[in-house]
C-alpha positions as CSV (number, residue, x, y, z in Angstrom):
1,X,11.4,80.5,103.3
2,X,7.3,80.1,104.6
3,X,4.3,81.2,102.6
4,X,1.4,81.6,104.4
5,X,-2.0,81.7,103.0
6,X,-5.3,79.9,103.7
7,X,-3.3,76.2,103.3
8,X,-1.1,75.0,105.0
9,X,2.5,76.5,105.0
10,X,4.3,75.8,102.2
11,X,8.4,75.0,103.4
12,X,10.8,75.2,100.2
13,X,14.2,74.0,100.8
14,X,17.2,75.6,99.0
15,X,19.6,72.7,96.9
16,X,22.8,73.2,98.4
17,X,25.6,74.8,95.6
18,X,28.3,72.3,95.0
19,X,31.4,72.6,96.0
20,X,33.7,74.5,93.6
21,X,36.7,73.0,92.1
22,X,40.0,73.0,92.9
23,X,41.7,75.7,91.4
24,X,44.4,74.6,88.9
25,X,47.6,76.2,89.2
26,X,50.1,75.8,86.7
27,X,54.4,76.2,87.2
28,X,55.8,79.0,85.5
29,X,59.1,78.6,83.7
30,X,62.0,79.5,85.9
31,X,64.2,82.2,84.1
32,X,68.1,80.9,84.1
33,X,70.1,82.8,86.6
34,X,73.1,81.9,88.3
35,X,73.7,80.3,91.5
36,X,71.9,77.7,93.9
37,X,68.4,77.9,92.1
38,X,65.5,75.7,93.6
39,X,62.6,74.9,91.6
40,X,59.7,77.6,91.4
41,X,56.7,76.4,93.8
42,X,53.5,77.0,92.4
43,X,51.2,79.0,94.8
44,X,48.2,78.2,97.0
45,X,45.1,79.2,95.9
46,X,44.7,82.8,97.4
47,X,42.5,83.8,100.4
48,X,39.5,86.1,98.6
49,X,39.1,88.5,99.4
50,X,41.7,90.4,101.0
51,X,40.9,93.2,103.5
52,X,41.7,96.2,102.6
53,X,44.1,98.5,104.1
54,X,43.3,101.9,104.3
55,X,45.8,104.9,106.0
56,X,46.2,108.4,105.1
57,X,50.3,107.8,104.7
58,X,49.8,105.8,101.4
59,X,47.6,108.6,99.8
60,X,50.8,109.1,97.2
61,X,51.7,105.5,96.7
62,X,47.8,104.9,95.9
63,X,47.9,107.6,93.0
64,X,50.5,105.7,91.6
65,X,48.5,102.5,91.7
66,X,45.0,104.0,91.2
67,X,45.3,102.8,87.2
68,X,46.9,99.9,87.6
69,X,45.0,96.8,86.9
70,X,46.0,93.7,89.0
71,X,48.1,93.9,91.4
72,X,51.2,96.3,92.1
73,X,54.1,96.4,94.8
74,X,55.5,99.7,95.3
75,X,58.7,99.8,97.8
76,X,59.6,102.9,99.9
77,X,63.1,103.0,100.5
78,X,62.7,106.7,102.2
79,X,60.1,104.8,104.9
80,X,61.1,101.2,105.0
81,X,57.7,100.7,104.1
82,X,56.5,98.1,101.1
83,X,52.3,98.7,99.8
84,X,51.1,95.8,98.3
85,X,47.9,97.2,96.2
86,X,45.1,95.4,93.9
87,X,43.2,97.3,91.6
88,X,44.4,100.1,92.5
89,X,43.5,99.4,95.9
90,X,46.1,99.5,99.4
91,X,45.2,95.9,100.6
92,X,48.8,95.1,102.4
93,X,51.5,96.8,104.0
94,X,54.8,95.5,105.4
95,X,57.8,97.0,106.9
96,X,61.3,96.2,105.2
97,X,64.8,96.2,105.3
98,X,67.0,97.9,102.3
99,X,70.4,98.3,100.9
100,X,73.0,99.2,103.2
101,X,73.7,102.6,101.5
102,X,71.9,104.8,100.3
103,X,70.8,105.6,96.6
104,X,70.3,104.0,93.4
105,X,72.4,100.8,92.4
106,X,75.8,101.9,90.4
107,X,77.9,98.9,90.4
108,X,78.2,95.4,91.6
109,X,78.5,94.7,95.5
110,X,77.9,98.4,96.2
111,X,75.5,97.3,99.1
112,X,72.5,99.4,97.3
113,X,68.8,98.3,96.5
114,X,68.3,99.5,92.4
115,X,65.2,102.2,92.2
116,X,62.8,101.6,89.1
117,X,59.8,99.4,88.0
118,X,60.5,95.5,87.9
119,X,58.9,92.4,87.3
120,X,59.0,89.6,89.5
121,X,60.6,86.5,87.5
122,X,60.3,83.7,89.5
123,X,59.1,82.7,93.3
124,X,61.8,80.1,94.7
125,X,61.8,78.0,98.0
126,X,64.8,79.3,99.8
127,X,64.2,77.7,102.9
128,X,67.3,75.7,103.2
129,X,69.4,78.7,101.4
130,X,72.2,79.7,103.3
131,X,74.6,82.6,103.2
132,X,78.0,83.9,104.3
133,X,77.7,87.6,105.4
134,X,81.4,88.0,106.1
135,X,80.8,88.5,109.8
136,X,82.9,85.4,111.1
137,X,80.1,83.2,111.5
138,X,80.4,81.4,108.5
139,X,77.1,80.2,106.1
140,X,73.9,81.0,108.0
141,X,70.9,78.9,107.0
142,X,67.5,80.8,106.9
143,X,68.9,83.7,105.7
144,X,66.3,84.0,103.5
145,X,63.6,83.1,104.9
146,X,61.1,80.8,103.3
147,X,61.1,82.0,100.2
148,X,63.0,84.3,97.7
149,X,60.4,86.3,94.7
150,X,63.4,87.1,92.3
151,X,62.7,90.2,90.1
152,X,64.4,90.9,86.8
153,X,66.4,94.2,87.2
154,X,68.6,94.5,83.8
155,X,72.1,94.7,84.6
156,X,71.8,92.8,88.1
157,X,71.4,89.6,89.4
158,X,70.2,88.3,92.2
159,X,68.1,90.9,93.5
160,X,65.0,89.9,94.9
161,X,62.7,89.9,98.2
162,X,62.9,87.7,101.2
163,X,62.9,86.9,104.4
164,X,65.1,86.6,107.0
165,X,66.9,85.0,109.8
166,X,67.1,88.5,111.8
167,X,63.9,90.0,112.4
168,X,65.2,93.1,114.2
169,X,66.6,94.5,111.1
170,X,63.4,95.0,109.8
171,X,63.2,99.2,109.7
172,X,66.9,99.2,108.9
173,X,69.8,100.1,105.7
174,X,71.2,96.6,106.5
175,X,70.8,94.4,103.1
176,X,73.4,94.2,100.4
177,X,70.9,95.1,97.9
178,X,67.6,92.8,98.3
179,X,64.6,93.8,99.9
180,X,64.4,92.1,103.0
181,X,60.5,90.9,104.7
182,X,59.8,89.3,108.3
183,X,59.5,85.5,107.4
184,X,55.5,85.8,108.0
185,X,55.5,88.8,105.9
186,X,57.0,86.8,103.0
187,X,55.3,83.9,103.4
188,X,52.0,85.7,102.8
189,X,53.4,88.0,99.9
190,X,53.9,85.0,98.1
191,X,50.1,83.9,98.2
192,X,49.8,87.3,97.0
193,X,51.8,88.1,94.2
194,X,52.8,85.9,90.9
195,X,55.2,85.7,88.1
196,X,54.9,89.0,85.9
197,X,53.6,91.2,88.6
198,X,55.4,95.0,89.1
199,X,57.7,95.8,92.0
200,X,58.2,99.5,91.8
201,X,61.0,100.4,93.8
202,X,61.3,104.5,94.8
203,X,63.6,106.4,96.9
């Protein structure tokens, strides 16, 4: 900044802030489940801020979140569509894969993604998870993707969202029950979200 005046101009130098920090984050507790379970990996710090997303299509899904401190993922199993909001705000959106059929979850191995609010429980590396999908090709590793964000729905297990070694089902009634993300798209969900945060899931 220069003051001028009858003496000579005066230049006044601003002291550089310091650096901030590192943020320190701390490892949640994993919940005991069954099955392969791989140690919960705690998250980078997260980009800030986020853009925001706007679109006329998400008008219902944001009166749902417009009270809703934090953030709040609300799946559409209607539109494939998954709105990731903050504050009430739309600031993602990702297209997903669903439950084979149709409807809300009735019974184990029914193929069908459960409808209803849930946490998420724990975030899990499940990039060396494989899995047998009966089709004569045996354990498939990557079917998850890089990561698996488990969420606690009472009276199931192992429901969750991931990614996935087959990108083209995105947009489909394919999984046997999880919610199923491109491999980017999960990857960045996971900066997003953390332990405790709702996942409602509507038909």
């Amino acid at each position: 900044m220069f003051i001028f005046g009858a003496a000579a101009a005066i230049v006044v130098k601003k002291t550089p802030r310091p650096s901030p920090s590192p943020v320190e984050v701390k490892e949640e507790t994993s919940v005991p489940v069954s099955g392969d379970i791989k140690e919960y990996i705690p998250a980078p710090p997260e980009p800030d801020p986020l853009p925001t997303f706007e679109e006329a299509g998400v008008s219902e899904r944001a009166s749902i979140a417009k009270d809703v401190p934090g953030t709040l993922v609300i799946v559409d199993k209607s539109s494939y569509t998954m709105e990731v909001f903050r504050d009430g705000r739309a600031v993602r959106r990702y297209g997903v894969a669903v439950g084979l059929n149709a409807g809300d979850k009735r019974r184990v191995g029914d193929m069908r993604t459960p409808e209803g609010e849930f946490p998420i429980v724990q975030i899990q590396n499940a990039s060396d998870w494989t899995h047998d999908f009966r089709d004569g090709k045996g354990q498939v590793r990557g079917a998850y993707g890089p990561y698996f964000i488990r969420l606690g729905t009472p009276g199931w297990t192992g429901i969750g969202i991931h990614g996935t070694h087959a990108p083209a089902s995105i947009g489909t009634n394919v999984t046997e029950g999880c919610i199923r993300l491109g491999n980017d798209d999960v990857a960045e969900l996971r900066r997003i979200v953390k332990i405790g945060d709702k996942v409602i899931i509507r038909r």
